[in-house]
N, C-alpha and C positions, 0 to 999 in steps of 0.2 A: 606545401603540406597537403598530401592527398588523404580525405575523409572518407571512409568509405563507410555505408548504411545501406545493414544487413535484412534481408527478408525472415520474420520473424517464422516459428515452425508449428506446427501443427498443434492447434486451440492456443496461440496467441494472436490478438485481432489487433493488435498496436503495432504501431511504426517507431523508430528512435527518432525521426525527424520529419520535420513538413515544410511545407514549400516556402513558409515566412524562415523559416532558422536556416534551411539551405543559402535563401540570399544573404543573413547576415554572417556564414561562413563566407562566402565567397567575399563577400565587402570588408572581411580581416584577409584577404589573400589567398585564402584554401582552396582548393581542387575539391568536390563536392561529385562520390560517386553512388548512385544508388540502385541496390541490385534492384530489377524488375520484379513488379507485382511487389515491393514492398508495402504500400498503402493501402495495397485492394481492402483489407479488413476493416479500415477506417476510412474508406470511401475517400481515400487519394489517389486517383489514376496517373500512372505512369505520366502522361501528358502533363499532369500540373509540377510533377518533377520536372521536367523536361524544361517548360517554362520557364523554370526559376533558377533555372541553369546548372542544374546537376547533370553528368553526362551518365547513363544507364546501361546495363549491361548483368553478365550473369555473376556470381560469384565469385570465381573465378576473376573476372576483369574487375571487378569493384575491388578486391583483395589485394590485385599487383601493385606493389608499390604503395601500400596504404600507411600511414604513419598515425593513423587513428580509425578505431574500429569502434563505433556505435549502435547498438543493440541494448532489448527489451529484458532479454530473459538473455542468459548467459550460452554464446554457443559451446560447441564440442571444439574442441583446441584441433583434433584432425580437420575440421572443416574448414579452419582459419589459414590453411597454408596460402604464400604468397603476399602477405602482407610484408613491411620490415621490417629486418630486426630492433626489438623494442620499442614494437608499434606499441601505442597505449589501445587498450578495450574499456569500454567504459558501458555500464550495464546494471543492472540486477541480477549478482552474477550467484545471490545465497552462499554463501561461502561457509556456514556451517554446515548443510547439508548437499553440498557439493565440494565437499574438500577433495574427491579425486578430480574435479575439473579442474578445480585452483592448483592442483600441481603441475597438472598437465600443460596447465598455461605458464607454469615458470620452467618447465624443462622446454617449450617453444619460444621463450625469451620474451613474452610477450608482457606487460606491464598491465596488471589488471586492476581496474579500479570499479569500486563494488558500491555503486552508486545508492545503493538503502544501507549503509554506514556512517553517510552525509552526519556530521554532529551537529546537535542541534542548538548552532549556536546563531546568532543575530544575520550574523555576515552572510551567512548558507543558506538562510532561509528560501534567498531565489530559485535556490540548487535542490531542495530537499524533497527526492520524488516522493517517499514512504508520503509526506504529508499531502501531494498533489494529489496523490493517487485513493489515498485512505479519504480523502474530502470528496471526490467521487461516490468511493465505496459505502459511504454513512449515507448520501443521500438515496444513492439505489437501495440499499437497504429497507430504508422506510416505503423507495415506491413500488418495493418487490412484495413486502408484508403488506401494502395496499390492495396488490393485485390478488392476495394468497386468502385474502380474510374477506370474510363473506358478509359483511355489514360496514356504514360508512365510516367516516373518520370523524367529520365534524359534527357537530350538535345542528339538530335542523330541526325547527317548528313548523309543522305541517296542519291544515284543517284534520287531520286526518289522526295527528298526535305529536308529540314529541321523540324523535330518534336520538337519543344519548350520544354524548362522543366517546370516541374508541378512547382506554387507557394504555398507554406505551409507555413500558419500562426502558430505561438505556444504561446496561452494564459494560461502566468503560468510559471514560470522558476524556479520551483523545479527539484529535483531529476527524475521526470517523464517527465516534461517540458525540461530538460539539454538532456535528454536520447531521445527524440522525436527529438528536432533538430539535433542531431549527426546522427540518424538513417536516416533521413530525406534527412541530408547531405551526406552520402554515397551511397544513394540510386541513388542522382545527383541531386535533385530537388534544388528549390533557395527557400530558405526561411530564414522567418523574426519572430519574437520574440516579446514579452510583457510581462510585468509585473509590480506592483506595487513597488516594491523596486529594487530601482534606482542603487544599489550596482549590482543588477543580467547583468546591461547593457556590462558589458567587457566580462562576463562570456559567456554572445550569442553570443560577438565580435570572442570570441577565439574558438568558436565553427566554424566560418565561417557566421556566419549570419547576419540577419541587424536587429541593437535592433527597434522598435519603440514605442516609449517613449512620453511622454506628459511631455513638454519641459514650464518651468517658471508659473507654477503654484501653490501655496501656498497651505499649507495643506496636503500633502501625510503626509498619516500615516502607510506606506505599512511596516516597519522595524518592526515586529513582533518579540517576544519575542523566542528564541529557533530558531530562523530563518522561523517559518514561520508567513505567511501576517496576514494583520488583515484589518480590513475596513479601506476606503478611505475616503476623507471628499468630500462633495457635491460638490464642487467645482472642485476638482481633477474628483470625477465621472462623472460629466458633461462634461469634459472635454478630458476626455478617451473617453465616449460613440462617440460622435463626430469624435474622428483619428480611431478607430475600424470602423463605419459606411464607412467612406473612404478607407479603406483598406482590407476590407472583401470582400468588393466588385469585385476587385480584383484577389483574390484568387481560388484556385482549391481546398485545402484543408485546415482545419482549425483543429486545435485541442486545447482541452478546458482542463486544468488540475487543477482550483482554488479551495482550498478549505482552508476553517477557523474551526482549531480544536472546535468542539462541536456546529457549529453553522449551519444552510443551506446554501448549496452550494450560493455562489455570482452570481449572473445573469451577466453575460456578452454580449451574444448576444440575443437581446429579435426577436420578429418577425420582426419586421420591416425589423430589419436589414439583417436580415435571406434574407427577400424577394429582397434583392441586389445581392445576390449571384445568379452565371449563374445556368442554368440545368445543370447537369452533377457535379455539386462540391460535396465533403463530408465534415462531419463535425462529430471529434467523440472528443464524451463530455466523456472526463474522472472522471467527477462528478457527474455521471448520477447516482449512489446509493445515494448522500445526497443531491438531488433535483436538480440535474445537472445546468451547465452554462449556455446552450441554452434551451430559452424557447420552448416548443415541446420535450424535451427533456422524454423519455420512457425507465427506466432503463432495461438494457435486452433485449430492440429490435430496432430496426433497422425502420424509419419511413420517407417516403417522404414525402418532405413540397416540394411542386412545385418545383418538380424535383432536391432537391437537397437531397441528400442521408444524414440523421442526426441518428447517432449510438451510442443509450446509454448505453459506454461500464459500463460491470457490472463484476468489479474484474478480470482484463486480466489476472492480475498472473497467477488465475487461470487455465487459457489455455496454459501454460508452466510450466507443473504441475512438472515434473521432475526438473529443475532448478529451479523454486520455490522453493519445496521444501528442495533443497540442501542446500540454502542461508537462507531458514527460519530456519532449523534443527544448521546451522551455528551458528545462530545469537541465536539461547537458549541454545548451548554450551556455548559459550562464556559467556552469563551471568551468567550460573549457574557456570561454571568453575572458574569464575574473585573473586567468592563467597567462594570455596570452600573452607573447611577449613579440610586439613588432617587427622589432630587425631581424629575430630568428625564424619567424614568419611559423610560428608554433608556439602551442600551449608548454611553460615552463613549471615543473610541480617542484619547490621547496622540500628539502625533507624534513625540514624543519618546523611546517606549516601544519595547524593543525586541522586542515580540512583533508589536506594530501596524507599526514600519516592516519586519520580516520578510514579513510575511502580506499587508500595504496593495498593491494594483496599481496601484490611480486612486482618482484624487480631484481634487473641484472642475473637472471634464473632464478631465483631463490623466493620463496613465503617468506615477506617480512612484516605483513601486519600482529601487532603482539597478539592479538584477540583470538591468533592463530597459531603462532608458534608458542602460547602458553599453554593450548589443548593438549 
């Protein structure tokens, strides 16, 4: 089984693979190809592939004959020629807002599996980039709001006086949200937590922080399927908006991490509330690619709203391109490895399984994930 790994394109700094996962392909039997200058952005020289016994070449030669295509970001199905017929592609391939790529990948026969649909269940967890990558993204967050805010974080007693520690808000207590307030906390600052599911309130306890919660109100529907949120009821939202408006205010930094698979980001802080916040605060909206949390929110740049610094980060992973990639490269071992089946000397997917019908997009030509042919 020939693996081939693709050079990611232009403003992606991650690799699908690294020189540890290349040998334990090979030591299941694989042919390990990787187009050149794939690592450059994560300070992998072609060299360390080479070492570890991947044989290198263009696109082209990585693609002939390949029976597994790995990749970052999902390519263009014209680029993919040369591969075999129902070679598997295995990626972050968005599949809601790349539905014409997902088709174009089943009229080329090619079997794509859409590696941030991983379910979030016990077994996958080795596999589950969305949380590799969001546990990166939570801590940059905090150290980008470090860099962006113009006073320290931790409380310092000086001859000179006392310096306060910074207050950070964290809207969102996912895997991105868990990882901002830990970073948040070490850094010394004091901060406080939210969320829509009420189960996350110990989880910020144990972190060190203070949950702030909207206490006897009917209607949260925050307990999302797979663990994550889903909308609130009007009542709940009415009532969030309100202890947010009080406690932003507040605040030196905020950071925004909500999102609802396949849907636009949740609006949490609109302008009004914005305009509570002192000069000098930041605010970086981790949802700033699917229409971010705060209104004004600019995916990619960085914008003052009277004087308060609002940063629409756009794929921090990204920016810890080496670690990224180490944990993304991980996590498609493990899948394809959990698969493999020795005599066939290839990864074998169940249709039955339900990691394969979570991740599967096409096969045999055809769109067969439901979450797709129900749209």
């Amino acid at each position: 089984m020939k693996i081939a790994v693709l050079k990611e394109g232009a403003g992606e700094t991650r690799c699908a693979a690294i020189p540890e996962t290349v040998k334990k392909f090979i030591a299941l039997g694989a042919e390990v190809a990787v187009e050149r200058g794939s690592g450059e952005g994560a300070s992998i020289p072609d060299a360390d592939f080479e070492a570890s016994g991947a044989k290198l070449g263009s696109r082209a030669d990585v693609l002939k004959g390949a029976g597994i295509i790995l990749s970052v970001t999902g390519p263009d199905a014209a680029t993919l020629k040369g591969a075999e017929k129902g070679a598997l592609l295995a990626g972050s391939l968005d599949p809601l807002r790349r539905r014409d790529a997902v088709d174009a990948y089943a009229k080329a026969g090619l079997e794509a599996l859409a590696m941030e649909w991983m379910p979030r269940i016990t077994r996958a967890q080795s596999m589950d980039v969305l949380s590799s990558q969001s546990n990166l993204a939570g801590y940059k967050a905090v150290v980008d709001a470090a860099a962006a805010y113009g006073r320290a974080f931790p409380m310092m007693m000086t001859a000179a006086g006392t310096v306060s520690p910074a207050k950070v808000f964290v809207m969102g207590v996912g895997v991105a949200g868990l990882q901002a307030i830990a970073t948040a906390r070490r850094l010394g600052a004091q901060v406080s937590a939210t969320d829509v599911r009420s189960a996350t309130k110990e989880q910020i306890q144990s972190l060190g922080a203070k949950p702030i919660f909207v206490e006897n109100v009917a209607g949260i529907e925050g307990e999302g399927a797979g663990g994550y949120a889903t909308e609130m009821s009007e009542e709940y939202q009415k009532a969030q908006a309100e202890l947010v408006s009080s406690h932003i205010a507040k605040q030196d930094i905020v950071i925004t991490t909500a999102l609802i698979p396949g849907r636009p980001a949740p609006r949490l802080i609109n302008d009004a509330q914005l305009a509570t916040m002192r000069p000098g605060s930041v605010i970086v909206d981790l949802a700033a690619e699917a229409g971010g949390n705060v209104e004004g929110t600019i995916s990619g740049q960085t914008v003052d709203v009277r004087g308060v610094k609002l940063i629409g980060a756009a794929n921090l992973a990204r920016s810890l391109a080496a670690d990224a990639s180490a944990l993304y490269a991980r996590n498609l071992f493990n899948f394809l490895s959990a698969f493999w089946d020795k005599e066939q000397g290839k990864p074998v997917l169940p249709d039955d399984d339900e990691i394969v019908k979570g991740v599967r997009l096409t096969q045999g030509g055809k769109v067969v994930n439901e979450r797709l042919t129900a749209a």
